[in-house]
C-alpha positions as CSV (number, residue, x, y, z in Angstrom):
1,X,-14.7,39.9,41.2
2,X,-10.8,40.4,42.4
3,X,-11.8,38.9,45.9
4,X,-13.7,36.1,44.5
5,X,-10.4,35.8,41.9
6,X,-7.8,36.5,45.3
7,X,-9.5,33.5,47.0
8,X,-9.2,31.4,44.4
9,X,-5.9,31.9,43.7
10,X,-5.5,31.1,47.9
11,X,-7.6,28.2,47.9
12,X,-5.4,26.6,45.0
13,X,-2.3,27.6,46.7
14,X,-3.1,26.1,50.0
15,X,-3.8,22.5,48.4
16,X,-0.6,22.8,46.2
17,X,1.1,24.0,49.7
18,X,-0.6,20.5,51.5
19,X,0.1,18.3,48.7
20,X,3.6,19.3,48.3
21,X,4.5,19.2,52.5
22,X,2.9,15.9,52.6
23,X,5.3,14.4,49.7
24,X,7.9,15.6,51.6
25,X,7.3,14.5,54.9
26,X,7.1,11.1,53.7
27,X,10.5,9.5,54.2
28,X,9.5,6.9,52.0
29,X,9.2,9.2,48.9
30,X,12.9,9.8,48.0
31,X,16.0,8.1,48.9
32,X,16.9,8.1,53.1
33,X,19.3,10.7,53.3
34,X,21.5,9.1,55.8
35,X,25.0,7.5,56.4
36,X,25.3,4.5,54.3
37,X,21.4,4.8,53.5
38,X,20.1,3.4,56.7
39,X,16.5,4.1,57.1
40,X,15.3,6.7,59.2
41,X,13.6,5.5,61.8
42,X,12.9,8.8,63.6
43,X,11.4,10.3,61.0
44,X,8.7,7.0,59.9
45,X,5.3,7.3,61.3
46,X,2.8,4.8,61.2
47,X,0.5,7.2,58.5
48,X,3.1,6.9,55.8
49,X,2.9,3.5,55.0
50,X,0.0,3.3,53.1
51,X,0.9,6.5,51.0
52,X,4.0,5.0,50.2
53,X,3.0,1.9,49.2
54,X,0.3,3.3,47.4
55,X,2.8,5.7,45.7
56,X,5.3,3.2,44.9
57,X,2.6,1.2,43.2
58,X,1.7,3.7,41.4
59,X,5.5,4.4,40.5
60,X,6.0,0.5,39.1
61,X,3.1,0.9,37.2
62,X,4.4,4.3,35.5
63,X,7.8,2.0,35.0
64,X,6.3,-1.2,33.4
65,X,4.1,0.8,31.5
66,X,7.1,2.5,29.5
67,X,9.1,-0.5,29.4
68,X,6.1,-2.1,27.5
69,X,5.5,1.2,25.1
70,X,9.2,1.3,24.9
71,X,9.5,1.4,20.8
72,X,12.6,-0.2,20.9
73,X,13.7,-3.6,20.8
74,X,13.8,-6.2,23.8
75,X,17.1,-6.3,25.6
76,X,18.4,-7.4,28.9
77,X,18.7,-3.5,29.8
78,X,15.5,-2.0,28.4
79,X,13.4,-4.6,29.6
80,X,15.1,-7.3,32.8
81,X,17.1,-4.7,34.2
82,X,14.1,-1.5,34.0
83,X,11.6,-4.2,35.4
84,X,14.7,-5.1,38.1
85,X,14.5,-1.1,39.7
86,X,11.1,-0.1,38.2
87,X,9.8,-0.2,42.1
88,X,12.4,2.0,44.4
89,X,9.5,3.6,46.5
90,X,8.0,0.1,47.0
91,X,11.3,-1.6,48.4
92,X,12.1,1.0,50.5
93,X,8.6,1.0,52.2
94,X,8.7,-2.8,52.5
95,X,12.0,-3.4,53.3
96,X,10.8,-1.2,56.5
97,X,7.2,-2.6,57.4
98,X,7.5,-6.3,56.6
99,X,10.7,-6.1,59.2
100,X,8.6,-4.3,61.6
101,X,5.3,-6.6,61.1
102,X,7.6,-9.7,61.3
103,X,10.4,-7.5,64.8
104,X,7.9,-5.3,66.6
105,X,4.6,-5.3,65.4
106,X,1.3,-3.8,66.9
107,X,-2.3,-4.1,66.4
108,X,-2.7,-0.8,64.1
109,X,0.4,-2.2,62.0
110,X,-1.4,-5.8,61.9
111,X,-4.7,-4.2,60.7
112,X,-2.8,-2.5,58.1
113,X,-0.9,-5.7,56.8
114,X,-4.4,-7.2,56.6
115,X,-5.7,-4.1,54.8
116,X,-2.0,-3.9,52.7
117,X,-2.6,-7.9,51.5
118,X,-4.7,-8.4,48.9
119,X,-4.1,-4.9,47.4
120,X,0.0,-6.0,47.6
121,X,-1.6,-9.4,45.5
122,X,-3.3,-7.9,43.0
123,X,-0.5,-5.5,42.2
124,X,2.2,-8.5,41.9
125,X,-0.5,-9.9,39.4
126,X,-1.3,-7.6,37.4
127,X,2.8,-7.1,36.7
128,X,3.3,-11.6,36.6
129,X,0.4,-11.7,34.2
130,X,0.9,-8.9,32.1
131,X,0.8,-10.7,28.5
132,X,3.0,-7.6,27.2
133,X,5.4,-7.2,29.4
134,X,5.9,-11.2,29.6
135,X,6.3,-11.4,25.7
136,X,9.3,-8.6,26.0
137,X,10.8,-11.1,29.0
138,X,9.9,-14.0,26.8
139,X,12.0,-12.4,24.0
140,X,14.7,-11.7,25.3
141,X,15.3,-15.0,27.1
142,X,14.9,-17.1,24.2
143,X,18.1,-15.4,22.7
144,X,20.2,-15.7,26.3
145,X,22.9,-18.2,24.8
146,X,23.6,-15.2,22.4
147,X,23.7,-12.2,24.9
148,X,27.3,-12.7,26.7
149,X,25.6,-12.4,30.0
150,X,27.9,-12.4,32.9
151,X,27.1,-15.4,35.4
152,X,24.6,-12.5,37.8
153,X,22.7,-11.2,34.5
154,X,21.9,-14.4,33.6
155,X,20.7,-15.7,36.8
156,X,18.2,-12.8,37.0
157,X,17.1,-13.4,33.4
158,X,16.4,-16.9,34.6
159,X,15.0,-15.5,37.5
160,X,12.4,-13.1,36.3
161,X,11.6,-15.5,33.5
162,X,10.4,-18.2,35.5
163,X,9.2,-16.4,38.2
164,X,6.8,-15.2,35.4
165,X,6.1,-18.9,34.6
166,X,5.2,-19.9,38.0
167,X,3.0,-17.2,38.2
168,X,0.6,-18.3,35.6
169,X,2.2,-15.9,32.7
170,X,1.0,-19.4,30.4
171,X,-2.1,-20.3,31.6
172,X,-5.1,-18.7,29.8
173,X,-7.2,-16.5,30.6
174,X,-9.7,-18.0,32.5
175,X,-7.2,-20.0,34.5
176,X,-5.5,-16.6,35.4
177,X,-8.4,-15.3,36.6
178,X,-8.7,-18.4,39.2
179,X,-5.4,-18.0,40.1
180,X,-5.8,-14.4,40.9
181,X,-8.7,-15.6,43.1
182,X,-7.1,-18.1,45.3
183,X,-4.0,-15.5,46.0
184,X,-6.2,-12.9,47.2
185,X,-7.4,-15.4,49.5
186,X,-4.2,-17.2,50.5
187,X,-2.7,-13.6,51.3
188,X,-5.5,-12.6,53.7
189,X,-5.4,-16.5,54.9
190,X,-1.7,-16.2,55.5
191,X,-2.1,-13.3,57.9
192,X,-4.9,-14.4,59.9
193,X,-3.0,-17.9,60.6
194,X,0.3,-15.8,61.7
195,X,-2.1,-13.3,63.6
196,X,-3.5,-16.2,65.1
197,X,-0.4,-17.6,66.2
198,X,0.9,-14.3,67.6
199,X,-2.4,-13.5,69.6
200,X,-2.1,-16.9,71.1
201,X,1.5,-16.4,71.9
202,X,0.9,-12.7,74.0
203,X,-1.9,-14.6,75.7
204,X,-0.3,-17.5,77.4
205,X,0.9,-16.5,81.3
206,X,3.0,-18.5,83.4
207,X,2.6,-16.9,86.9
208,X,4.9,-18.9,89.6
209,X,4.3,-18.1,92.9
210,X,6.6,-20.4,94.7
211,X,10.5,-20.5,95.1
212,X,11.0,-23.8,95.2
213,X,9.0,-24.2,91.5
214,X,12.4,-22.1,90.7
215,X,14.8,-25.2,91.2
216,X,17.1,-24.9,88.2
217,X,16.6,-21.4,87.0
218,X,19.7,-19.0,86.8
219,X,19.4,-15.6,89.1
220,X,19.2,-13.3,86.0
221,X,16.6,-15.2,84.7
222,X,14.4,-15.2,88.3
223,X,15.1,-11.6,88.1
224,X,13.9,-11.1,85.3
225,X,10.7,-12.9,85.8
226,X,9.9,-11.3,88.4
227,X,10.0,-7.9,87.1
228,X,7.7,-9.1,84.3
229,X,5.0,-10.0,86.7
230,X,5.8,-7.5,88.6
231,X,4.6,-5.3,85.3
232,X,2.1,-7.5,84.7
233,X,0.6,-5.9,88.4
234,X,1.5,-9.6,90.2
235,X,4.5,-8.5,92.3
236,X,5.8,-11.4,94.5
237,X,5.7,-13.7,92.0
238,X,7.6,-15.0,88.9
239,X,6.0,-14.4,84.4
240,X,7.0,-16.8,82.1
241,X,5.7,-16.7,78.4
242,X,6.2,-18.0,75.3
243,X,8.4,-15.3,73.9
244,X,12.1,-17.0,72.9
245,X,13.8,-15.2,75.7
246,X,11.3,-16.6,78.2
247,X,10.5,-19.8,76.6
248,X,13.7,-21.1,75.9
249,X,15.3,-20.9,78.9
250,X,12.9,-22.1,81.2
251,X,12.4,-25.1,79.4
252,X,16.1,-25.6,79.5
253,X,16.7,-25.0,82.7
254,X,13.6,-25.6,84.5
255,X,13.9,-29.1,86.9
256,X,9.9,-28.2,87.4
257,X,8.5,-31.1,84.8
258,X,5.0,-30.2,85.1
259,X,5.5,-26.6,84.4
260,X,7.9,-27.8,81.3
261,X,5.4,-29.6,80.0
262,X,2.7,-26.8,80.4
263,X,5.0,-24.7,78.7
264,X,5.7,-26.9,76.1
265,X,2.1,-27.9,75.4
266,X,1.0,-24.2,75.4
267,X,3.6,-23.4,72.8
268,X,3.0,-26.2,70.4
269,X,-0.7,-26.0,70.5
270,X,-0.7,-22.6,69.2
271,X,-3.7,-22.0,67.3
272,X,-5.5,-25.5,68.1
273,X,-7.4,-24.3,71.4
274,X,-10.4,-24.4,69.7
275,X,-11.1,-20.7,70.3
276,X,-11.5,-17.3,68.5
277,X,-7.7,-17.8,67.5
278,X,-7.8,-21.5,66.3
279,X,-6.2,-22.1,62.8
280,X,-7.9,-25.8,61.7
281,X,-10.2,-24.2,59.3
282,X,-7.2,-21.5,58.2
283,X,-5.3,-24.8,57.8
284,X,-8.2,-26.9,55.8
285,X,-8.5,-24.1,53.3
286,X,-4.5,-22.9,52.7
287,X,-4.1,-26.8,52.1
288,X,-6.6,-26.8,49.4
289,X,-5.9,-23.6,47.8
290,X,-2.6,-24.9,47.8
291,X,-3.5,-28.1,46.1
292,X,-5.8,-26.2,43.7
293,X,-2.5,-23.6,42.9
294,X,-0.3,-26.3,42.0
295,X,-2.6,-28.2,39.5
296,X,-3.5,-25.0,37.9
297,X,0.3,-24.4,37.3
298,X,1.1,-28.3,36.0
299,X,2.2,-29.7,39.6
300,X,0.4,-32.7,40.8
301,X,0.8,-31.2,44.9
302,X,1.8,-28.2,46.1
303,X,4.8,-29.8,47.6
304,X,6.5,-29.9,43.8
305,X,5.6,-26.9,43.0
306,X,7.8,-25.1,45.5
307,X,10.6,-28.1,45.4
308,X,11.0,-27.4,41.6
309,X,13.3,-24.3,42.4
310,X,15.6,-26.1,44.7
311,X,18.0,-28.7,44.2
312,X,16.2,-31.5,45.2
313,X,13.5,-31.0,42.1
314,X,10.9,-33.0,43.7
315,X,9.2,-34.4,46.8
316,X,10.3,-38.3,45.6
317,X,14.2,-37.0,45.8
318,X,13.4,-35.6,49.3
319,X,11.8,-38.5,51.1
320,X,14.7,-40.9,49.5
321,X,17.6,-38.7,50.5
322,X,16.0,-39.0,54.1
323,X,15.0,-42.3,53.9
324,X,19.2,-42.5,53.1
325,X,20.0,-40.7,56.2
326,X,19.7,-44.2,58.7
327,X,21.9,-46.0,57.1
328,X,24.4,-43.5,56.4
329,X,24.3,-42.2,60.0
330,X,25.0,-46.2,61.0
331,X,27.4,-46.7,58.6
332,X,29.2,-43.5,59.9
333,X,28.9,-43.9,63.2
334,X,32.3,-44.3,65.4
335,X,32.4,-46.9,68.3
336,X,32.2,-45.2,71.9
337,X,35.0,-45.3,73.9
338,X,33.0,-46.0,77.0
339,X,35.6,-45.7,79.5
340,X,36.3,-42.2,78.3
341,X,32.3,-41.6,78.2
342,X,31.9,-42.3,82.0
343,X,34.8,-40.1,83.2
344,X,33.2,-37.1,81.3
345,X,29.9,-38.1,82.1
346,X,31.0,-38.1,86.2
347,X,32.8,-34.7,85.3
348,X,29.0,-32.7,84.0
349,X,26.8,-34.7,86.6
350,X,25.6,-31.1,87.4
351,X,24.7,-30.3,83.8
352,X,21.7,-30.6,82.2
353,X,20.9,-31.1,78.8
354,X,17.8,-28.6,77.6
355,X,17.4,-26.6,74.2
356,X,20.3,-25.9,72.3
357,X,22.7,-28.1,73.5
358,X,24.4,-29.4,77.2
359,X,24.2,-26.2,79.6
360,X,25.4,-26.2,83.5
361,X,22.4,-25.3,85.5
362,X,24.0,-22.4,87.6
363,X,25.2,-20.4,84.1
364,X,25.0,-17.1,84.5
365,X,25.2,-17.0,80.6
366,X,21.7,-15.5,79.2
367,X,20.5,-18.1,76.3
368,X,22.7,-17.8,73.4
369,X,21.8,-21.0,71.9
370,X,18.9,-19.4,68.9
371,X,19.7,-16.1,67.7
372,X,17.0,-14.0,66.4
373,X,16.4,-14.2,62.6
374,X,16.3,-11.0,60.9
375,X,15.5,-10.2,57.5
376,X,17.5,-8.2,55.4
377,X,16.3,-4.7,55.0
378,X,17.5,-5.0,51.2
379,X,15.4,-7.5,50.1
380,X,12.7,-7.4,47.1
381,X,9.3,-6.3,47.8
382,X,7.6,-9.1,46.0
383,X,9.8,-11.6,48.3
384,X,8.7,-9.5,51.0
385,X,5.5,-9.6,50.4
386,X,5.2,-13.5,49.3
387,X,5.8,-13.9,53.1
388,X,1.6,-13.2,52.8
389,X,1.2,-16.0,50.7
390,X,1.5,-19.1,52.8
């Protein structure tokens, strides 16, 4: 009986042991305990991301959950600022992985976005059309002009108000359950088009195998082609891919037209090779479910729907402010001093216009012209993960 007891009390102690080292191995779990709060890299593994999102779900729910049983009444602290940090394990985690899907992703962390979608959907859903937390919102904007909100506490009372709006916090309940539909779908229909995309990108090979289809590139840029195909297991010859720091500067420095336009076409045609990685049906059904989204939510396209946040409103104030362009650009424009345009013009005959702008053809300057976006490691997870929802 005292073994059987003694291994119990083991057993039990062993799990508590596992359960408690994997919490803390998790980086994500508790606040990065580094200078300034920079994320620590060396210590994120590919196996915590799913824990931590999963935790930090849980966590939000735990957080709306009291805000809603809260017996207290609605104010912009109890209820728009607790809903505002009610997720800190979920921004943390993607902050990190939507940067790294979007920077330097790989096929496990791809699969896992996939997996991640819908599950990252339904969650935003269940918070945007939660009837009880929405009336709490609801309450406490209707009394705004009577709050003394500073200019930033207002604009995320606005915020989180309409953002509940546009995400179907009026429509009933049938009509919610539709909408949930469609953005389980666009989510996983999002990733597969930018999957698409990116497999078609890594695919395309440029192999040169001739110096004089070189005529315009600069040295550094030969060099470095050359070590790519020489990684590639083609040594003697020259890689060029569709990546920025390969693209770009071949097409604007390249005096090899044909190869241009291979380039060129390659890039643009991304997706539309009719092959395993061809988006025309992805395409077909976003645009509906986009159409179908935007009548359910009182816009007659889908166009309006995301225009109505911005300052031009509308898709009618957009195509008249560029329909306005023209004539303002010809009503602006300054008469050319045409003497002065030849001597400068006989002063770059050696340069060569090509992406980004009027660049002599022996720079030794690598192409500065498009600097990498990045996103900001700060940002909300729900506008992290919207960039699922195409």
């Amino acid at each position: 009986m005292m073994i059987k007891k003694t291994l119990t009390i083991l057993a039990a102690s062993c799990m508590m042991y596992s359960c408690t080292t994997k919490t803390e191995s998790n980086p994500f779990f508790t606040e990065f305990q580094t200078e300034y709060g920079v994320p620590s890299f060396d210590k994120i593994k590919l196996e915590h991301y799913e824990p931590a999102f999963l935790k930090g779900i849980e966590e939000q729910n735990q957080n709306i959950e009291a805000i809603i049983e809260s017996p207290e009444v609605p104010t912009f602290e109890n209820t728009i600022v607790a809903l505002d940090n009610s997720a800190p394990i979920l921004d943390r985690v993607s902050a990190i992985f939507f940067n790294m899907t979007d920077a330097e992703t790989t096929d496990s962390l791809t699969e896992l976005s996939i997996k991640l979608a819908p599950v990252l959907s339904e969650h935003e859903e269940n918070i945007s059309l939660n009837q009880a937390l929405f009336k709490r919102i609801n309450d406490v904007y209707q009394q705004k002009d009577s709050l003394n909100l500073t200019i930033e506490q207002q604009r995320l009372l606005d915020k989180t108000y309409k953002s509940f709006v546009r995400s179907g916090a009026n429509l009933d309940t049938k009509q919610q359950a539709r909408l949930r539909e469609i953005n389980k779908e666009l989510s996983t229909l999002g990733i597969t088009f930018s999957n698409n995309v990116l497999n078609e990108n890594n695919a395309f090979q440029l192999f040169v195998d001739k110096q004089e289809d070189l005529a315009g590139l600069p040295e550094w840029f030969c060099q470095s082609a050359a070590e790519e195909a020489k990684a590639a297991g083609q040594p003697g010859k020259w890689l060029f891919t569709l990546h920025n720091a390969s693209r770009l500067p071949f097409l604007q420095y390249s005096e090899n037209r044909p190869l241009r336009e291979k380039m060129y076409k390659a890039y643009i045609n991304r997706g539309n090779n009719n092959d395993k990685n061809d988006n025309k049906e992805v395409i077909s059904k976003i645009i509906s479910l986009r159409l179908e989204k935007a009548n359910l939510l009182g816009f007659d396209c889908y166009a309006n729907f995301v225009l109505d946040e911005t300052m031009a409103k509308n898709a009618h104030n957009v195509m008249d402010h560029l329909q306005n362009l023209g004539p303002c650009q010809k009503r602006n424009r300054r008469p050319q001093n045409f003497s002065n345009l030849w001597t400068r013009k006989a002063k770059v005959k050696n340069w060569k216009h090509g992406t980004g702008g009027t660049t002599p053809k022996n720079s030794e300057k690598r192409n500065t012209t498009c600097p990498k976006k990045t996103r900001n490691l700060t940002s909300n997870w729900k506008m992290s993960a919207k960039v699922l929802l195409p």
